[in-house]
C-alpha positions as CSV (number, residue, x, y, z in Angstrom):
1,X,16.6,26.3,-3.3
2,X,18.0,22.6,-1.8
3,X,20.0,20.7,-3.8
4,X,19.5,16.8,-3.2
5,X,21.0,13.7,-5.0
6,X,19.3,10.6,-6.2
7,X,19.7,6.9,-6.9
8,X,22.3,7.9,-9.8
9,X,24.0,10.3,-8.0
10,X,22.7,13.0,-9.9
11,X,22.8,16.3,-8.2
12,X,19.4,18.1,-8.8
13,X,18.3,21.2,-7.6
14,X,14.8,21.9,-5.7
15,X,12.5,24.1,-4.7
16,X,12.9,24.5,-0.5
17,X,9.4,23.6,-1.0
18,X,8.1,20.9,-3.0
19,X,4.3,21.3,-3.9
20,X,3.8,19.7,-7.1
21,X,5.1,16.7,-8.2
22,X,4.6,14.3,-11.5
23,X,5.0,10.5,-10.7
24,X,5.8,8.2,-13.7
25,X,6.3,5.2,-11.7
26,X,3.1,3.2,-10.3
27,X,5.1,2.5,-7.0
28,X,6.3,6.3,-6.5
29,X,2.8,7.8,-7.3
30,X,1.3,5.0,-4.1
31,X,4.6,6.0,-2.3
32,X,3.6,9.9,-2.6
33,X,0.1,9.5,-1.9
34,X,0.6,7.4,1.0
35,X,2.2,10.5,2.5
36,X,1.3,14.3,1.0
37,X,-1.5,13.2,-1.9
38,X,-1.8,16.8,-2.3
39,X,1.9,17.1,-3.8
40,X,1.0,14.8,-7.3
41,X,-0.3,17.2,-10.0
42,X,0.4,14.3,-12.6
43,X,0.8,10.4,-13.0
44,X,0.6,7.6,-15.7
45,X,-2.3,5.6,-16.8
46,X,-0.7,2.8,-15.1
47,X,-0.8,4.3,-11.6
48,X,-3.6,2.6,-10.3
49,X,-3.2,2.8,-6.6
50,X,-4.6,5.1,-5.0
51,X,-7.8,4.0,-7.1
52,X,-9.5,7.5,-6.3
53,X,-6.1,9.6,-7.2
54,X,-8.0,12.4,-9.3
55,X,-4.9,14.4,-11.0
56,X,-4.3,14.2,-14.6
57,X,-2.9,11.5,-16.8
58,X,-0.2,11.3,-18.3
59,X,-0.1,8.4,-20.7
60,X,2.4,5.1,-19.9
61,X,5.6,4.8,-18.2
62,X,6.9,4.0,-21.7
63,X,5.5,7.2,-23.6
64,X,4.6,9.6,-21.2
65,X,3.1,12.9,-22.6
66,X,6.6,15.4,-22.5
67,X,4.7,18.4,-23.8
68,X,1.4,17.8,-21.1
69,X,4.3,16.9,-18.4
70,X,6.1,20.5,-18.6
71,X,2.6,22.3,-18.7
72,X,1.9,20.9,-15.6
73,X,5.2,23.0,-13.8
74,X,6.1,20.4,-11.5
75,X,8.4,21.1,-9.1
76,X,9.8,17.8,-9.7
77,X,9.7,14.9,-12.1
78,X,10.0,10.9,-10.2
79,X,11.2,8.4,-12.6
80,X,12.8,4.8,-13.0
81,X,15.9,3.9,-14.3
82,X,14.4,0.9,-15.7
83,X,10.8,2.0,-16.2
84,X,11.1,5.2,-18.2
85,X,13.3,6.1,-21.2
86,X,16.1,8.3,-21.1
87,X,14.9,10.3,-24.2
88,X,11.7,11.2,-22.8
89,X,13.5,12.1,-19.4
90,X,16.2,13.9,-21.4
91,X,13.7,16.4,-23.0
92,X,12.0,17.4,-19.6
93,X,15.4,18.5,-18.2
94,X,15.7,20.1,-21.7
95,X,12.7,21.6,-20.6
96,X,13.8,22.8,-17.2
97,X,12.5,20.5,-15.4
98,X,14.3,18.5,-12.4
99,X,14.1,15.2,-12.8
100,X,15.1,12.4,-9.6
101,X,15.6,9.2,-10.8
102,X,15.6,6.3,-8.3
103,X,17.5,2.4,-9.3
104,X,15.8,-0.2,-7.6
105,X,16.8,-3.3,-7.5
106,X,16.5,-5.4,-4.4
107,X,14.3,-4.9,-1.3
108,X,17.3,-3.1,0.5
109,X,17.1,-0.5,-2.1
110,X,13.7,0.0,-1.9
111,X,14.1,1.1,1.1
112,X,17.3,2.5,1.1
113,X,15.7,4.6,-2.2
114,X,12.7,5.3,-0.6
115,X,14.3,6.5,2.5
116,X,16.0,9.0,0.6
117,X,12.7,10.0,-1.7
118,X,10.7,11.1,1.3
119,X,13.8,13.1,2.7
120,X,14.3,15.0,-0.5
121,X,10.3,15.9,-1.0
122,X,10.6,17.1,2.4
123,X,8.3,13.8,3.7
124,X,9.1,12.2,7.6
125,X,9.8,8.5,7.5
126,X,6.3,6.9,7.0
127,X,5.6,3.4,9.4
128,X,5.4,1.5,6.7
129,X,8.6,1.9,5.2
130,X,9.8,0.7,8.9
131,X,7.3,-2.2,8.8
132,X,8.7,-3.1,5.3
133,X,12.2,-3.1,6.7
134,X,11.4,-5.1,9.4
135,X,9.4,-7.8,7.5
136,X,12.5,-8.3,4.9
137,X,14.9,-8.5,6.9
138,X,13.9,-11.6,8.9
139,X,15.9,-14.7,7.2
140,X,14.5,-16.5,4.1
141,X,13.5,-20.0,4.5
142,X,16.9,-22.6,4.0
143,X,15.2,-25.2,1.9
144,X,15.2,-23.2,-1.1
145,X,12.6,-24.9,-3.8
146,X,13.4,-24.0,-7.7
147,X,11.0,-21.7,-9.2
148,X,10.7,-20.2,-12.9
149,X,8.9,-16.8,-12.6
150,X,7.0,-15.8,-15.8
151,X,5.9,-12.0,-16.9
152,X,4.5,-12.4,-20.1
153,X,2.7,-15.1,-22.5
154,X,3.5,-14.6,-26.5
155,X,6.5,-14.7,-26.4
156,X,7.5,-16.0,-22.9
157,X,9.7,-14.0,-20.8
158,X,10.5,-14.7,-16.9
159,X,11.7,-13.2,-14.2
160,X,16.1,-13.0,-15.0
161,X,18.9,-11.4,-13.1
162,X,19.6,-8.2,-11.4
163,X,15.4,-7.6,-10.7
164,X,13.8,-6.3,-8.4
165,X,11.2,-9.0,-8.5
166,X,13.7,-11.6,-8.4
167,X,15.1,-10.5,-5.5
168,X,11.9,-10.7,-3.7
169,X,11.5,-14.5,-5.2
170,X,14.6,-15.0,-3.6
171,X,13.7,-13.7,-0.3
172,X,11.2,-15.6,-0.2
173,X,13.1,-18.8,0.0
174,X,12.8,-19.7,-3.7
175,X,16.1,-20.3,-6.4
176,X,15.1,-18.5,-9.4
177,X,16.5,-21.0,-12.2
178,X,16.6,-18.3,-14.4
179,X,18.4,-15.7,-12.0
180,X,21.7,-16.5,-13.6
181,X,21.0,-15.7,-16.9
182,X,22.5,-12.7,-18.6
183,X,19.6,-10.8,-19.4
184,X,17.3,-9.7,-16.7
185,X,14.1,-11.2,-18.7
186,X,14.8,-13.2,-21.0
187,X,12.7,-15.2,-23.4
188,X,12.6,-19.0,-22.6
189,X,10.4,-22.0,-24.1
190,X,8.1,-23.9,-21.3
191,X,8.4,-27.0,-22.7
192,X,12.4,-26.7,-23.2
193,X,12.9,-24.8,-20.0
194,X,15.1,-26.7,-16.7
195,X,12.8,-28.7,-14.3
196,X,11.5,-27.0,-11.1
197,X,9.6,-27.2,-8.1
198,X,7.0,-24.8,-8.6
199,X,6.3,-22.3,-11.7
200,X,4.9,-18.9,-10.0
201,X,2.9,-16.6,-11.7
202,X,2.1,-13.0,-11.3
203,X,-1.4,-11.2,-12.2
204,X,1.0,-8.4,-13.8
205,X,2.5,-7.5,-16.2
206,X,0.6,-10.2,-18.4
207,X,-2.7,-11.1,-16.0
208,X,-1.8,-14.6,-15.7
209,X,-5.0,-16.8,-14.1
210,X,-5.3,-20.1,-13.4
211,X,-6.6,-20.6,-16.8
212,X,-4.2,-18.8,-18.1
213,X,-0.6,-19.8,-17.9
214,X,-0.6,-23.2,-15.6
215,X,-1.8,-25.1,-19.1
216,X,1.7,-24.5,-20.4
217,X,3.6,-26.5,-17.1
218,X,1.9,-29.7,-17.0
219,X,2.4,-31.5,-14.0
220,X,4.5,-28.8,-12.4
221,X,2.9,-27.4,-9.2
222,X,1.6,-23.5,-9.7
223,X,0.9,-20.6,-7.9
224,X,-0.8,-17.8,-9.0
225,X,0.5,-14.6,-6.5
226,X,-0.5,-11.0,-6.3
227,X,1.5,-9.6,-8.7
228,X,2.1,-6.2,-6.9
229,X,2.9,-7.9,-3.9
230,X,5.6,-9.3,-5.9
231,X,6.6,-6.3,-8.4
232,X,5.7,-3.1,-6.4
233,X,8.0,-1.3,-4.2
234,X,6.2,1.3,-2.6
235,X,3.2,0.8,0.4
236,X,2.8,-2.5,-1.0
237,X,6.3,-3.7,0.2
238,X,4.7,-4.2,3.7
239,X,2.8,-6.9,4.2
240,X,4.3,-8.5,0.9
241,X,6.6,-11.2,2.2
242,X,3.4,-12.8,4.7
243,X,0.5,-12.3,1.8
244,X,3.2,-13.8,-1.3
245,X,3.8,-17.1,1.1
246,X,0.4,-17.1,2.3
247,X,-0.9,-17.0,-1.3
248,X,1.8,-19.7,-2.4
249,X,0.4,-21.6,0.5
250,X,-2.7,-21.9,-0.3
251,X,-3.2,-21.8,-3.8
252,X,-0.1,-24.1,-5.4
253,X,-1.5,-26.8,-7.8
């Protein structure tokens, strides 16, 4: 048995092992599979990338299957502080099971997290996660146009403080005008909401479209961005900063 720690500083114990793991986050289950795809036994409905992952399903991030989870006997359990609920994570240790929760929330912990996720499954550092590193850390652009960052239509909610997603924004050169705000996504009224130079907007959570969601901004430029480019934190990470500007680029209205 190894005994690893992770993103909480939560000692958990291990097999020496690892040969069957249960993803509930969609950017740890692409993060696995990029490396040992034979490891994942289990992952949510929301874990769409690989598309051709064949394991079984576990239901959402937000009600996973407990009792389906534990008759799976995975050697370990990946989670998200923010993602997953500490109840249902609560009654799979209950259960015996060892659960490693990772906190991310900037790109440096993604890859700081992610370091540390492939050392404990017993995983070598994958190119990517160099590549990611790389890419990120080259300096953000100075000029630093406002942006509001919305997630979901009915009610509106944006992108707030202390995200993941935000941090990214940020990266890219944008000020979030909502990153001070005290929740991290907090509700806000378009046609109330402070002036900016560009409103961007995600294909997920909410699928916005170009006929979907710019209708509420008039007259503000838009851009509608790849929204795991801008949300994921796994495989996707490289790449993301060139494909979100590119995208911004091109399609701003």
């Amino acid at each position: 048995m190894a005994t690893v720690v992770d993103d909480l500083g939560t000692a958990i114990t291990l097999r020496n092992e690892v040969t069957r793991v249960v993803s509930l986050v969609p950017s740890l289950t692409e993060t696995v599979a990029a490396a040992r795809r034979d490891l994942l036994v289990g992952v949510t409905d929301w874990c769409s990338h690989p598309a051709d992952l064949d394991v079984a399903r576990i239901k959402g991030t937000k009600n996973p299957d407990v009792q389906a989870i534990i008759a799976l006997r995975p050697d370990v359990v990946l989670a998200n502080q923010e993602e997953n609920r500490g109840p249902d994570l609560d009654a799979l240790r209950a259960a015996g099971l060892p659960v490693y929760v990772t906190d991310i929330r900037t790109v440096p912990d993604a890859v700081s997290s992610l370091d540390r996720l492939h050392a404990a499954l017993g995983m070598p550092r994958p190119d990517w996660l160099a590549e990611a590193s790389d890419e990120w850390s080259a300096p953000a652009p100075s000029n630093r146009p406002t942006v509001i960052v919305p997630i979901w239509r009915r009610p509106w909610m944006a992108l707030g403080s202390d995200t993941f997603s935000g941090d990214v924004v940020e990266r890219l050169g944008y000020r979030n005008v909502l990153g001070d705000s005290p929740e991290r996504y907090p509700k806000f009224d378009p046609g109330a909401r402070p002036d900016v130079d560009l409103v961007l907007l995600p294909d997920e959570p909410y699928e916005f479209t170009p006929d979907d969601g710019p209708d509420a901004f008039p007259g503000t430029p838009f851009a509608c961005v790849d929204g795991r480019s801008l949300t994921w934190y796994g495989p996707s990470l490289a790449g993301a900063r060139a494909r979100l500007l590119a995208r911004i680029a091109t399609s701003a209205g």
